[in-house]
N, C-alpha and C positions, 0 to 999 in steps of 0.2 A: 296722345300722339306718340310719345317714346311708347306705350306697350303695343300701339298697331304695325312699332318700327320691328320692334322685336319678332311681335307675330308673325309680320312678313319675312323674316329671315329664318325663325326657324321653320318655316312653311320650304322655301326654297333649300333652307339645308336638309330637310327630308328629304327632298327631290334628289339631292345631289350626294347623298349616301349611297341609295340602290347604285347611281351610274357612276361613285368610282368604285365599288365592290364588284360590277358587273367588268367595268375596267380593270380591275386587277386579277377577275377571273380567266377575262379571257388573255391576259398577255401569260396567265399559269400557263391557260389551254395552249400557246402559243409554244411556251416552254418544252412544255410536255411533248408534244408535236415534234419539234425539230430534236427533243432528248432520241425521239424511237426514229427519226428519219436517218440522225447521224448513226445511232443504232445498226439499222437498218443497212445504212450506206457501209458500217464495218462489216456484219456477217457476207454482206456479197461482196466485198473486196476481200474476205477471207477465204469465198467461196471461191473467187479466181483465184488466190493462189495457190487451190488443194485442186482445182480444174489443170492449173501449168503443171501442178506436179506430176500430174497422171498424163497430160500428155506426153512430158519429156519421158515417160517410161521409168521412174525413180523407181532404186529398188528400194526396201524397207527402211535400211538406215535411212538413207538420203529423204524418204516420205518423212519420217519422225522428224528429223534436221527440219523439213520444211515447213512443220505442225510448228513446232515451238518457237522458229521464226515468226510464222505467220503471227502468233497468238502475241507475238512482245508487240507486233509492229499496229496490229488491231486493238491493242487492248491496253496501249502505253505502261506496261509494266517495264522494268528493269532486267528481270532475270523472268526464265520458264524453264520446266521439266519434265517431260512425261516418262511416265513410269508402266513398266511392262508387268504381269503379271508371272511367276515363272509357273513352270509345272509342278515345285515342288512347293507352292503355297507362297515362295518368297518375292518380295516386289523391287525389280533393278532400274536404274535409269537406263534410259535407251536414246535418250536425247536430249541436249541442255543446251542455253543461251543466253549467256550474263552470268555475275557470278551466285549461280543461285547455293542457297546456303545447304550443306549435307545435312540430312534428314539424323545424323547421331553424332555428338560431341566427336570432333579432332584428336586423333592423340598427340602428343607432345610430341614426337618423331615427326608428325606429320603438322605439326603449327608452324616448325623451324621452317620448313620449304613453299613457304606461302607467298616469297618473294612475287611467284611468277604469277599468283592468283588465278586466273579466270581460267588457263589451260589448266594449272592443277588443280582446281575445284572440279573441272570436268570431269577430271580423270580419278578423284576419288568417287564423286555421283556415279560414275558410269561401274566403280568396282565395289559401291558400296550395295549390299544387299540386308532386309529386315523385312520381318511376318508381314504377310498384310492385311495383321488386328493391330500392327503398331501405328501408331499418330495420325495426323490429319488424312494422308493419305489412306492409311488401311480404315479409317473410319468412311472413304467416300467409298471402300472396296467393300465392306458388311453392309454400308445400308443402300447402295446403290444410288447417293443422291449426294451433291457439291455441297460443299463447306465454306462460304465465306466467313474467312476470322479480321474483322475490321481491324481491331487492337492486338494482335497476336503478341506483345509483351504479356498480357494479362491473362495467356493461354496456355497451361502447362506443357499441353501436347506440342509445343513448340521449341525445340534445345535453343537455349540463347550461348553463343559462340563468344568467343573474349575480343575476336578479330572487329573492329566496327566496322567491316567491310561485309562481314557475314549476318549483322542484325535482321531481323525478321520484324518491319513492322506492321505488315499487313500482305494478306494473301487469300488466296481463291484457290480451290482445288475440285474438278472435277470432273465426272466420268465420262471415260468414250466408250459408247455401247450403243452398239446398233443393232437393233430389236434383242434378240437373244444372245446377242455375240459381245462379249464385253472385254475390249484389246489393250484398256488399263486407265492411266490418270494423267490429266494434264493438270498442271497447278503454276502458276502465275506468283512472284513476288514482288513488292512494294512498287508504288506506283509510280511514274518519275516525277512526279508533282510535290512525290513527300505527304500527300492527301491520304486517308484510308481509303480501301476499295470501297465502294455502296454497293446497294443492291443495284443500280443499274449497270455497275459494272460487274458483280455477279450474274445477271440474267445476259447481258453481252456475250460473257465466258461460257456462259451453260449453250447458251446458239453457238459458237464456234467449237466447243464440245461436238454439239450433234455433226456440225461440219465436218469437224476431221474425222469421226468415228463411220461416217458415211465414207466417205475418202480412202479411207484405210479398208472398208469392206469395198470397195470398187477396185483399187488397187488387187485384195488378195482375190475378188475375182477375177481382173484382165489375169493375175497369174495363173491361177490355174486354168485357162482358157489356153494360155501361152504354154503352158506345163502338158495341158493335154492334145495339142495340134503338134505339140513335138513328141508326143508321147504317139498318137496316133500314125505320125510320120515316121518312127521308130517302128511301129505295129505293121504298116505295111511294107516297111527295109525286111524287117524278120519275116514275115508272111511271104515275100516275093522269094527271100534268101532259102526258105524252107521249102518251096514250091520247085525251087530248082533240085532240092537233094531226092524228091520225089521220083522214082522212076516215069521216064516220060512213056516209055512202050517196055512190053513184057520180051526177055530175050526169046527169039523163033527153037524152039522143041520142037524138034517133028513130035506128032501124039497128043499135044497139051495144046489145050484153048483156056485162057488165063485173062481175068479181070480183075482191075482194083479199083476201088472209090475210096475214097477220104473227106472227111467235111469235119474241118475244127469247130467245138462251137465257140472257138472268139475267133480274130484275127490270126491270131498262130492256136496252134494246140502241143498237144502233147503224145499223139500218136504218133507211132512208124511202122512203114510197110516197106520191104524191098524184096526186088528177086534179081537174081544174079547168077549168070551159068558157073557149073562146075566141071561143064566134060561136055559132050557133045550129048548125051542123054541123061546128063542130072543136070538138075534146076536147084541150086536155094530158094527159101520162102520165108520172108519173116512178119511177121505181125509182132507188134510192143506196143506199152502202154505208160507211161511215164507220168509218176504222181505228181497231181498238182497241172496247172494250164500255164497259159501265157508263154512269154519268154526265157522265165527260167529254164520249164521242160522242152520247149522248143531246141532249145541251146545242150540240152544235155541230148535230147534224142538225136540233134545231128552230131556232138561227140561219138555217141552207140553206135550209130550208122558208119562211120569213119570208122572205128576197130573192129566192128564185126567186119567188112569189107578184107577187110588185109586178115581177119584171125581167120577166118570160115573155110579158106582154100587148104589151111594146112592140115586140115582136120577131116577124116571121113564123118565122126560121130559126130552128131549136133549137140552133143550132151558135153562132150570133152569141148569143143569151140564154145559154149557156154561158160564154161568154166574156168577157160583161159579170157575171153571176157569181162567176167565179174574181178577177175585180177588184176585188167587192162583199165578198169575206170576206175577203183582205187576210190583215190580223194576226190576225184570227180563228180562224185555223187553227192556229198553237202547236204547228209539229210534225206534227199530223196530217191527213191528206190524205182525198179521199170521192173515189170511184167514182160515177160515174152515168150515167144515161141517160133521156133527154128525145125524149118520141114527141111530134108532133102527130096526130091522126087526123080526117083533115076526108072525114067518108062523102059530100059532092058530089061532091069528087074523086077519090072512091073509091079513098084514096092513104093510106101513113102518110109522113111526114117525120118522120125523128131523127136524134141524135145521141150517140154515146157519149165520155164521159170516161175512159176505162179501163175500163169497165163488165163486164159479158157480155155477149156477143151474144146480140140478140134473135131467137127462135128463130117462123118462120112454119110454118101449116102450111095447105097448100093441096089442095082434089081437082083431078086431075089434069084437066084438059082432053079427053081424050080415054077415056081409060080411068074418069075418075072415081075412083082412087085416091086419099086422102092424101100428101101427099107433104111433109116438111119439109125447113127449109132455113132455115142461120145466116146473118144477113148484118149487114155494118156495119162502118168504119174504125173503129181502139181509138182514139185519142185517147191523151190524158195525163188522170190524177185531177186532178182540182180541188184546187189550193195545194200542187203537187207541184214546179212549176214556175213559172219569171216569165211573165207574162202574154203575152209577143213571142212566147214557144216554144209555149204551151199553145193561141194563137189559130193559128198555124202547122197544127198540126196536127190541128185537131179539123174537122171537114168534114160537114155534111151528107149523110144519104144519102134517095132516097127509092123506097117498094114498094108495089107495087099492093094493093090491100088492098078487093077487091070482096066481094059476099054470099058467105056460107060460109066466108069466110075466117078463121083465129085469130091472134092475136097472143100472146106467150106472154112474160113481162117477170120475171125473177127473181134473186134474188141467189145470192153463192158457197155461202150455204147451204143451197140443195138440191143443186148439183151434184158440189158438195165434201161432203154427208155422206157418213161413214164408217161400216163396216159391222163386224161383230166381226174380220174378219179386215185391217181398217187400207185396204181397198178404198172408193174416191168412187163414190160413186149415177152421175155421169157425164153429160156432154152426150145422147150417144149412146141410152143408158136412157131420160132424158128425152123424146129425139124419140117412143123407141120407144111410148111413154108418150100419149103427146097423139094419135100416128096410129090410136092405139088406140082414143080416146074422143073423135076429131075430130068424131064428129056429136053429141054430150051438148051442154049446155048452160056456160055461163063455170063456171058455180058446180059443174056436176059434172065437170067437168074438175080443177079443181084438187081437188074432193074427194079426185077420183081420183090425181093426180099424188102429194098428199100420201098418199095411201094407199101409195100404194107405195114413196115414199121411206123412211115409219117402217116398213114390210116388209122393206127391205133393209135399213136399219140395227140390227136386232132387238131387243137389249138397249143397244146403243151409246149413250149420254147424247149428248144434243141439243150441238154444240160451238161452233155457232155463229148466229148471227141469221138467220131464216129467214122469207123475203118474196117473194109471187109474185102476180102480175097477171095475168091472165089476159082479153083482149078478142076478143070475138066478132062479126064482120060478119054481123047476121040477114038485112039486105033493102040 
């Protein structure tokens, strides 16, 4: 009887083995579960608070400020810091909350004024800098992957401080990097529980990791979005500002039919064209080309324009108004040099006088005297660019020239960008084309001339993006 009693019991306590291990698995399962939901519930409340940041428009500090907030209040640590990478290999704090302990022993100078703690621990983190192959941190910066040091007593790469307010006993450190962009380290210390970190609180910090480092490249995109709609807004101030210094009509000549086109290839450029009377039958002419685009040359080609204006009148020679020019802009230049060329065209004299800086040559094109043909022909000494050289060498070398320039005659004045466009196969449009170009359409008018020229430049260039500033003058001797 007692061994049928036994039998029966250990029959049922077999039974009742499987269902409490089945019980004690699933209250694990249960565990587990609410471990990654509260998980869970931090990364997306960490998530809104890198969402608020970027709304309220934070600039950088105030983002970092809001990272290492976010990360104490997600992650119950004490203190945080993340750490910037500089340019020169060296790693600085950029933002701290608690007193998190400096990354290299205190000197003695600096142990005495520890009175005030928390702000002066900031203030040496934020001025303390070191490689980043040193400690925990430059370890998470070589291998690209987070450190949890549970026991950090037992961790050399951790300075233990005399302050017990500085102890280090446990910490997590690791990267913000988003895809290829790596913006530095965030690192957590000791938990407020007095507990080591675990791995689930290391896998917690590695999700709020990817969060801020997401955050932080959203951020430095709405900036530069913000950087270039003001930049844009700037391009079109200077674009409208440059469009006003543009002559809007050619002064009335009796004898001269005169056309000008201009096409920057950005928003501003760097060419200039103006004509401006000098007498009742001379005309100024100028064509320039100013190194470099955008708003620098913009800005210097309407300084150029402003002093030849006022120097041109007191000068018959284009050569000598050149030369008192290159004098006139001085420190103005910053490096960069202008191209130009200065016609006078006086139809009594039936004559042009210019002068070139390095320019192009200006291309004539005449019927022939006897046959009546077209015929063209480049003519003119190069000169030196304006503020390429001292004044002694640039006056040396620049010299008047002058060409007959009776009825039927053209004058043809443009820059490196029609003769230097390229075509899909990396070929220039060409002086040469050019002539061929105006011998073609020598009897048309100024203005169908260059329709023309320009017709056939974007012809040869087909699909080729416009590459650089493109300006051309075109004068016609009618009587």
């Amino acid at each position: 009887m007692f061994l049928l009693i036994l039998g029966v019991l250990a029959g049922a306590l077999a039974m009742l083995v499987p269902l409490y291990r089945s019980r004690k698995e699933s209250e694990r399962l249960d565990e587990e579960k609410q471990q990654v939901a509260q998980e869970r519930q931090l990364v997306v409340d960490f998530m809104h608070h890198m969402a608020e940041a970027l709304g309220e428009g934070l600039g950088p500090q105030e983002l970092h400020q809001r990272i290492v907030h976010a990360a104490i209040l997600c992650s119950g640590a004490l203190s945080a810091c993340m750490f910037d990478r500089q340019a020169d290999g060296l790693m600085r704090s950029v933002a701290v909350e608690g007193i998190f302990p400096p990354h290299r022993p205190l000197p003695p100078a600096v142990r005495e004024k520890l009175a005030t703690r928390a702000k002066f621990i900031e203030q040496v983190l934020k001025s303390e800098s070191f490689p980043d192959t040193e400690g925990i941190v430059g370890a998470v910066v070589q291998t690209g992957k987070g450190q949890l040091i549970a026991d950090a007593m037992a961790d050399p790469r951790v300075v233990v401080h005399e302050d017990p307010a500085l102890a280090v006993r446990s910490v997590i450190a690791v990267p913000l990097q988003f895809r290829d962009r790596f913006f530095g380290v965030l690192a957590v210390a000791n938990s407020a529980d007095g507990s080591p970190f675990t791995t689930t609180d290391f896998s917690l910090l590695q999700s709020l990791g990817e969060q801020a480092a997401l955050a932080l490249h959203n951020a430095e995109f709405l900036n530069f979005q913000l950087e270039k709609r003001q930049m844009d807004l700037d391009l079109s101030l200077a674009s409208g500002i440059q469009q006003m210094l543009l002559p809007k009509e050619a002064p009335a000549i009796p004898g001269l039919d005169l056309d000008a086109r201009y096409a920057p290839a950005q928003k501003v450029g760097g060419d200039l064209y103006d004509v401006f009377p000098l007498g009742a039958t001379r005309l100024g002419v100028v064509v320039a080309d100013v190194s470099g685009k955008g708003i620098p040359a913009s800005l210097l080609m309407a300084i150029c324009r402003t002093n030849l204006r006022q120097i041109a009148p007191r000068h018959e020679s284009p050569a000598a108004a050149l030369s008192e020019l290159n004098r006139a802009l001085g420190e103005d230049m910053r490096g960069m040099f202008i191209t130009m060329i200065y016609a006078v065209i006086d139809t009594a004299a039936q004559s042009v006088t210019f002068a070139r800086a390095g320019h192009e040559l200006p291309l004539f094109s005449r019927r022939h005297a006897v046959t009546g043909v077209p015929e063209e022909s480049y003519a003119g000494s190069e000169g030196m660019p304006l503020g390429m050289v001292p004044d002694e060498i640039f006056s040396a070398v620049i010299a008047d020239q002058r060409e007959r320039f009776g009825p039927g005659d053209v004058l043809v004045l443009y820059t490196d960008g029609i003769t230097e466009a390229p075509n899909e196969e990396d070929k220039e449009f060409s002086g040469p084309r050019l002539a061929d170009t105006v011998r073609t359409l020598h009897s048309r008018s100024a203005r169908e001339l260059n329709d023309g020229i320009l017709e056939q430049v974007h012809r040869f260039a087909g699909a080729t993006a416009q590459r650089d500033d493109l300006t051309l003058v075109t004068v016609k001797r009618t009587a």
